[in-house]
C-alpha positions as CSV (number, residue, x, y, z in Angstrom):
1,X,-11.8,10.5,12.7
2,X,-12.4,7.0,13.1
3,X,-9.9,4.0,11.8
4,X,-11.7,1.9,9.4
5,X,-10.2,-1.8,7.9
6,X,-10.8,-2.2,4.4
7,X,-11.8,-5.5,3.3
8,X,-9.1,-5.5,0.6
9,X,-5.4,-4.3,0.6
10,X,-3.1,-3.1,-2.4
11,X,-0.8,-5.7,-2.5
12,X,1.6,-4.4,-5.7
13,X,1.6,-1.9,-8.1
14,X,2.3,-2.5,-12.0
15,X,5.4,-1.2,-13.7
16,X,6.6,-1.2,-17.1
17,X,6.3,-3.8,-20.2
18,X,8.7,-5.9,-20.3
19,X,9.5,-8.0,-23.7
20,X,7.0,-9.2,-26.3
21,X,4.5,-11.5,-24.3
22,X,3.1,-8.9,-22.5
23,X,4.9,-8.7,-19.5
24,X,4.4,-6.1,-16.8
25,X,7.5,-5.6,-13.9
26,X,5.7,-6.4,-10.5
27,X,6.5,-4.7,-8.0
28,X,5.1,-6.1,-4.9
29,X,4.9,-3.6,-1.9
30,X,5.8,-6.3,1.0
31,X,8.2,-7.4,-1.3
32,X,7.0,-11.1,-1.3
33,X,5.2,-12.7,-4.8
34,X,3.9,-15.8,-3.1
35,X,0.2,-14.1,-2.4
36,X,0.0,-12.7,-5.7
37,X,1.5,-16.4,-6.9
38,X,-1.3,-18.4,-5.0
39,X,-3.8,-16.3,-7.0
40,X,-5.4,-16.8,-10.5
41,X,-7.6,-13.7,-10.7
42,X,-6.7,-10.6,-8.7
43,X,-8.1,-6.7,-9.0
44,X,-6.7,-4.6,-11.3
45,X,-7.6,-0.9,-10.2
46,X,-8.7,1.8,-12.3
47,X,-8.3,5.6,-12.4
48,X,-10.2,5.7,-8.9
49,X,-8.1,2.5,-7.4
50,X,-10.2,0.6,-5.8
51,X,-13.6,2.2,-6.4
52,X,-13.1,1.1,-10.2
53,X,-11.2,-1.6,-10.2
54,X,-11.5,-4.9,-12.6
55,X,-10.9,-8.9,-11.7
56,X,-8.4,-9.9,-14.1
57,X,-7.4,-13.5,-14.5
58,X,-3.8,-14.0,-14.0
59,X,-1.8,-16.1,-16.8
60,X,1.6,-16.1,-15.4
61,X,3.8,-14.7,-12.6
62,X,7.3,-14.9,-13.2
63,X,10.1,-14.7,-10.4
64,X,13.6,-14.3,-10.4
65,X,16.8,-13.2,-8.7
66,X,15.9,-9.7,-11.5
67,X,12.7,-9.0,-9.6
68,X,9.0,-10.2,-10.8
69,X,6.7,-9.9,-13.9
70,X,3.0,-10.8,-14.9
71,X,1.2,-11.6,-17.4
72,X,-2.8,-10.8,-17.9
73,X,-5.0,-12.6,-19.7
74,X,-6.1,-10.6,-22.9
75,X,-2.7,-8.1,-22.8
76,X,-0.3,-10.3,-24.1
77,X,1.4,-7.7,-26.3
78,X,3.5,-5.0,-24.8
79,X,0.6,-2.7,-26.6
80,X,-2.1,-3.8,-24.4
81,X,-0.1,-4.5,-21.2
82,X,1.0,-0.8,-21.3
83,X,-2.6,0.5,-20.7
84,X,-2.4,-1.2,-17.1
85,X,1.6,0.2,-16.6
86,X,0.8,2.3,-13.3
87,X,-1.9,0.4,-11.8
88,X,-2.6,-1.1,-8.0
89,X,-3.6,-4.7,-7.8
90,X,-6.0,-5.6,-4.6
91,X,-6.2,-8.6,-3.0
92,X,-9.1,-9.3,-0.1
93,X,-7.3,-9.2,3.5
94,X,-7.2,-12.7,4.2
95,X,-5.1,-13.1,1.0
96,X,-2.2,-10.5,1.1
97,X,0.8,-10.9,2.5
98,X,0.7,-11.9,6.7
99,X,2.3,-8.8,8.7
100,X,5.3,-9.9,10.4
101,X,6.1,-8.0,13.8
102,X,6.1,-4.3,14.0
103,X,4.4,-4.3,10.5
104,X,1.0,-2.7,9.6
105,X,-0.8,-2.7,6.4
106,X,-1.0,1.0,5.0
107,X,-4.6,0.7,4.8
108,X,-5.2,0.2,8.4
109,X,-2.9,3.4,9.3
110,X,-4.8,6.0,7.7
111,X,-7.4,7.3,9.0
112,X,-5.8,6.4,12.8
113,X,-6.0,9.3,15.6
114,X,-2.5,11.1,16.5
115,X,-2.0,11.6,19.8
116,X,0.8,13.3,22.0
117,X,1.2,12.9,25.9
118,X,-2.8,12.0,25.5
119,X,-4.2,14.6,23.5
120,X,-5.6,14.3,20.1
121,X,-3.4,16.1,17.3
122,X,-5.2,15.4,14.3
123,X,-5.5,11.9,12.1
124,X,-3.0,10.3,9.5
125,X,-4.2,11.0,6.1
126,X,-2.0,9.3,3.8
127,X,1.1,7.3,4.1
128,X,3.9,8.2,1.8
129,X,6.8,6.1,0.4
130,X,9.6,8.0,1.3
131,X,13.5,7.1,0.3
132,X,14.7,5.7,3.7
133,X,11.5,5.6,5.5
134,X,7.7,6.0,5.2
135,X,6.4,9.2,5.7
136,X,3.3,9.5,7.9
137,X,0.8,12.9,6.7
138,X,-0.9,14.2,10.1
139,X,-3.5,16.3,9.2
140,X,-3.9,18.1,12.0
141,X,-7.0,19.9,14.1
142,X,-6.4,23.3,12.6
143,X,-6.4,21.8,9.4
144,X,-2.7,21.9,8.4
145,X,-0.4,18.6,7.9
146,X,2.9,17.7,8.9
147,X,4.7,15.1,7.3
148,X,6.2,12.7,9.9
149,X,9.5,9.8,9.7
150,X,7.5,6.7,10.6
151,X,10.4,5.9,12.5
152,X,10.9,5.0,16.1
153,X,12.9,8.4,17.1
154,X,8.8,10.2,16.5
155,X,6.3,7.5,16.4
156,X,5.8,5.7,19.3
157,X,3.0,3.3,20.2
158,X,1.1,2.3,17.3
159,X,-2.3,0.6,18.8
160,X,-3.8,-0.8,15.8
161,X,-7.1,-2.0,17.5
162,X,-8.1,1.6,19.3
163,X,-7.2,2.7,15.7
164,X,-4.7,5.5,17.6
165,X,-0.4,6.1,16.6
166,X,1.3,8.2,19.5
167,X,4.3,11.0,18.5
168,X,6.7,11.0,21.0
169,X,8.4,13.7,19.8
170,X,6.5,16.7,19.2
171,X,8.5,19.0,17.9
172,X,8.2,17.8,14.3
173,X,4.5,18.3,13.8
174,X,5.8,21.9,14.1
């Protein structure tokens, strides 16, 4: 159960058509746009995410106080943009969002070791949006899961280069 760093990060996920130029809503998961701006080709992932993913070159990224849209080259009608409604979009590391402190990329906490008081529980296996906070999915020893607040209340230490997050409170892998 070893933490791995992937060499590229989601960076936003694509939501629904928007006008008549082929507009997508943007949704961007750090929820800065200046990466994704800075860009003029980007991965568009597939079915598999990642493991099928396409370069697309960018035509537009629009702004605003309403939230965020892009435009792909080759889907400028709202018929074609809708095939890529759903979709991740991957940047390499070095070009997503910078982590502020007491931020981690999602990518780099799955697959980390759980420990309490020292002793291995298990390994995170996904990370999942929740409505007021991240949920953290310990699959644990015995081969159940627990789903866990990433909040400071259960999750202390998170040690991102021994690849290892700490519960201090037990009780809720129960």
């Amino acid at each position: 159960m070893e933490a791995h760093k992937s060499d590229f990060l989601a960076v936003a996920k694509l939501g629904a058509a928007r006008g008549l130029d082929g507009s997508l809503r943007l949704v961007s998961y750090s929820g800065a746009y200046s990466h994704i701006e800075a860009v003029r080709e980007i991965l568009v992932g597939g079915e598999a995410g990642l493991a099928d993913a396409t370069s697309m070159r960018i035509k537009r990224v629009n702004v605003g106080g309403w939230g965020a849209s892009i435009v792909f080259e080759g889907y400028e009608t709202p018929e074609a943009a809708r095939k890529l409604v759903g979709r991740e979009l991957f940047l390499p590391r070095s070009e997503a969002c910078p982590k502020g402190e007491g931020e981690y990329y999602i990518a780099d906490l799955v697959g980390m070791r759980v420990t309490v008081d020292g002793r291995l529980i298990g390994s995170i296996s996904a990370v999942i949006e929740g409505n007021a906070d991240d949920l953290l999915e310990v699959r644990k020893m015995d081969g159940t899961t627990s789903l866990v607040p990433f909040r400071k209340e259960f999750v202390g230490t998170v040690d991102e280069e021994k690849g290892g997050i700490e519960i201090v409170s037990p009780w809720i892998l129960e």
